[in-house]
LUMVEXMI-190815 format. One record per residue (C-alpha): residue number from 1; residue in three letters; x, y, z. Coordinates in nm, 2 decimals. Example, Ala and Ser with C-alpha at 12.3 -4.5 7.8 and 13.67 -1.06 7.14 Angstrom:
% LUMVEXMI-190815
<r i="1" aa="ala" xx="1.23" yy="-0.45" zz="0.78"/>
<r i="2" aa="ser" xx="1.37" yy="-0.11" zz="0.71"/>
***
This chain:
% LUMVEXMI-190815
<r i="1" aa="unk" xx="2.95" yy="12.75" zz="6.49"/>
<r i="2" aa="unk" xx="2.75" yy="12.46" zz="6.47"/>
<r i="3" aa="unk" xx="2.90" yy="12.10" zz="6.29"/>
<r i="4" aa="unk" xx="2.62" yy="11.96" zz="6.12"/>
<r i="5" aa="unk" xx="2.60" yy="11.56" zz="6.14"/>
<r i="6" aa="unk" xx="2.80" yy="11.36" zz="5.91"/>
<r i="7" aa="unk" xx="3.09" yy="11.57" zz="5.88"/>
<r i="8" aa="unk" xx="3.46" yy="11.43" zz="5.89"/>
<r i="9" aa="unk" xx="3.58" yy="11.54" zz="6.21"/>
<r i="10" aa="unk" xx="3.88" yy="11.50" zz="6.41"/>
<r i="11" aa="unk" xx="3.81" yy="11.44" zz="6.81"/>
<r i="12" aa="unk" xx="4.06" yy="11.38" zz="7.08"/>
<r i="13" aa="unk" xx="4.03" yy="11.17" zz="7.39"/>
<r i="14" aa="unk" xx="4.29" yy="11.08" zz="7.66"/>
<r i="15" aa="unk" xx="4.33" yy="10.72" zz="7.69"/>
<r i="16" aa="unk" xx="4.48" yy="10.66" zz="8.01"/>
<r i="17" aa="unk" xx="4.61" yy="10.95" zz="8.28"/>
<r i="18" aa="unk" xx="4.98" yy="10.91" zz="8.35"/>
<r i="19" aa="unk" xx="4.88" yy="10.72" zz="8.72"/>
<r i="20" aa="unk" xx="4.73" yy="10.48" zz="8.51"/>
<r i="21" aa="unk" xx="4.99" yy="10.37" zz="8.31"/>
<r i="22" aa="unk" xx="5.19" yy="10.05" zz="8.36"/>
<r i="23" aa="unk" xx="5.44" yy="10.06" zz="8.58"/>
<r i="24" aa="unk" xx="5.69" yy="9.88" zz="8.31"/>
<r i="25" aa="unk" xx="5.69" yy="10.14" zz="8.04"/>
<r i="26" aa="unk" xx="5.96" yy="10.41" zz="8.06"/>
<r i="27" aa="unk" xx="5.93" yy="10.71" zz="8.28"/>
<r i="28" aa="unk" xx="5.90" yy="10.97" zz="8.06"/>
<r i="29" aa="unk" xx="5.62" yy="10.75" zz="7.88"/>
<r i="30" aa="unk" xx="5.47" yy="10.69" zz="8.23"/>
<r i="31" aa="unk" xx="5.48" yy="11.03" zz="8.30"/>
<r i="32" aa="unk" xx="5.24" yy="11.15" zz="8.03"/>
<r i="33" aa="unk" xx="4.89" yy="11.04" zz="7.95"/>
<r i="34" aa="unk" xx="4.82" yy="10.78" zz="7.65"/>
<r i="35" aa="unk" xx="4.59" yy="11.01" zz="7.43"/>
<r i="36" aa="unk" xx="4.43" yy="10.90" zz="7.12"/>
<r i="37" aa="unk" xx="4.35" yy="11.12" zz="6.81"/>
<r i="38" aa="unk" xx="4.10" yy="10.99" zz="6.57"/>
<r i="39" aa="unk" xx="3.86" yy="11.10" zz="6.29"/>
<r i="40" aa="unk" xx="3.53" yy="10.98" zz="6.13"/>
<r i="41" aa="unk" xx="3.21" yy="11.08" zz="6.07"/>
<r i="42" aa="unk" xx="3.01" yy="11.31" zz="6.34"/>
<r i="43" aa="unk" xx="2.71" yy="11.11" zz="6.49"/>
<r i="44" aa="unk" xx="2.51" yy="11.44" zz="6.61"/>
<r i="45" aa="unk" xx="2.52" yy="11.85" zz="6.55"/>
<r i="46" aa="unk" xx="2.79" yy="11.99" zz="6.77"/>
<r i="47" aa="unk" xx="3.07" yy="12.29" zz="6.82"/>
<r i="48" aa="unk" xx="3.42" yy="12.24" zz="6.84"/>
<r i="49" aa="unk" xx="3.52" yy="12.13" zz="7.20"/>
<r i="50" aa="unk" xx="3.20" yy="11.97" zz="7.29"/>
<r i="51" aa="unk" xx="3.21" yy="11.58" zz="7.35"/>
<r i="52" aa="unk" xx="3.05" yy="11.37" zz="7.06"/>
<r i="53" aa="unk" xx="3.03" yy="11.05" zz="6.89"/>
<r i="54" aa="unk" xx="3.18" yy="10.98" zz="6.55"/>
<r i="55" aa="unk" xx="3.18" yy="10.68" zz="6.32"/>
<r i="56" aa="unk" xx="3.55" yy="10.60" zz="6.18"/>
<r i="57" aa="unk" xx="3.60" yy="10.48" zz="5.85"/>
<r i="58" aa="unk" xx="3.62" yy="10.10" zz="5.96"/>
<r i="59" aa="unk" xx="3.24" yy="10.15" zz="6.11"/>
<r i="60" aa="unk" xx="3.43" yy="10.19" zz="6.47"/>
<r i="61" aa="unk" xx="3.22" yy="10.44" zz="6.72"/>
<r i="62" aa="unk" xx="3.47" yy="10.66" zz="6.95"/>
<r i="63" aa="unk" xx="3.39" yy="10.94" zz="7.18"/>
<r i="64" aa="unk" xx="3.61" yy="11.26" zz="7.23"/>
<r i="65" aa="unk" xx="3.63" yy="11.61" zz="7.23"/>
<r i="66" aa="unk" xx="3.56" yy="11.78" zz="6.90"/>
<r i="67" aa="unk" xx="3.88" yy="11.96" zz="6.80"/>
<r i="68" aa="unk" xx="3.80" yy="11.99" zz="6.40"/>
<r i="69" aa="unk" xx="3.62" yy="11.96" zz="6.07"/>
<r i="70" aa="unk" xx="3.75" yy="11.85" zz="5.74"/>
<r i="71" aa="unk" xx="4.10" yy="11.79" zz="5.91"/>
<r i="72" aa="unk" xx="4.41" yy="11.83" zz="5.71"/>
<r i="73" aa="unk" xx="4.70" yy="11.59" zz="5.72"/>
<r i="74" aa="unk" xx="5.00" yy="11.82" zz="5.84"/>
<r i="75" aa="unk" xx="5.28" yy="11.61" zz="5.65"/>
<r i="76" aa="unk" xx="5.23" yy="11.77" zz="5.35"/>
<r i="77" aa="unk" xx="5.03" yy="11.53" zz="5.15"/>
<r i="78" aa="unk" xx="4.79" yy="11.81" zz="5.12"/>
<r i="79" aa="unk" xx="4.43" yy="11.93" zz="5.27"/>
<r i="80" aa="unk" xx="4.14" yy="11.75" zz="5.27"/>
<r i="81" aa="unk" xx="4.00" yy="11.58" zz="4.95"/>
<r i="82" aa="unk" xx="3.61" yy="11.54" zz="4.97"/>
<r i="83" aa="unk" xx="3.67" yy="11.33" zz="4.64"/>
<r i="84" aa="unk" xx="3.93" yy="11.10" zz="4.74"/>
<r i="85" aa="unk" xx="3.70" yy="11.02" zz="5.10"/>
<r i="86" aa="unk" xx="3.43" yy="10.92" zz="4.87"/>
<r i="87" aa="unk" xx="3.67" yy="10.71" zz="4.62"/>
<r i="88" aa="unk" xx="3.75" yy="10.51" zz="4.99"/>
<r i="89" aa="unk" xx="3.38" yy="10.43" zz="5.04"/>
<r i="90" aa="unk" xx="3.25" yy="10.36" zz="4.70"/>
<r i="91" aa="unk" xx="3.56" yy="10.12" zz="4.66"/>
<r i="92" aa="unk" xx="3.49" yy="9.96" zz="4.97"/>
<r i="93" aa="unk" xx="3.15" yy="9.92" zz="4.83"/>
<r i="94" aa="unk" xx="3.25" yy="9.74" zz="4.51"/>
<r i="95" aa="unk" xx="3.53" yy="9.51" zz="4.66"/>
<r i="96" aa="unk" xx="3.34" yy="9.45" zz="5.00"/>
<r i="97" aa="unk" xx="2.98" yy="9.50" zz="4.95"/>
<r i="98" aa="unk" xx="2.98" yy="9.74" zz="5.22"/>
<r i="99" aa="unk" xx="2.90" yy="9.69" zz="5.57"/>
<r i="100" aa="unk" xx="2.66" yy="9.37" zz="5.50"/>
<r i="101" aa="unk" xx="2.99" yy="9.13" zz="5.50"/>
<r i="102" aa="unk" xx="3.11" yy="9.24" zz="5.84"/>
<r i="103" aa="unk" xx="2.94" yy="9.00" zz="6.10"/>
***
């Protein structure tokens, strides 16, 4: 299945590898990779486990493996809310001006 552009996606990416962590931090923290789950905004067309680009919420770029679209939280606050997304961005919009403030 292809993931059209500009979907809210989910992507994972491992950090550091658990011979890169700091030799300070606790042994069963060393011993497992620092991974780093994140979602935004799909940069290019793609199926799930391929590599891509997404833009988060704050305007951040991160790269990953694809894992999902229109994640859900798990915690029970409920699935996904198109609606509430928007609310986030128009808001931002109004209280902000957008993107044109950030230097």
């Amino acid at each position: 299945m292809i993931i059209q552009k500009g979907e809210w996606v989910r992507i994972h990416r491992v950090i550091l590898n658990p011979e890169q962590r700091a030799p300070q931090v606790p042994d069963d923290t060393k011993n497992v990779p620092l991974e780093m789950w994140v979602k935004g905004f799909l940069q290019e067309e793609a199926s799930i486990g391929d590599a891509v680009t997404i833009k988060t919420i704050t305007g951040r770029l991160e790269k990953g493996t694809l894992l999902e679209v229109n994640p859900t939280y798990t915690h029970s606050f409920g699935k996904y809310v198109p609606e509430l997304l928007q609310i986030g961005l128009d808001l931002k919009e109004i209280l902000f001006g957008g993107d044109s403030d950030e230097r």
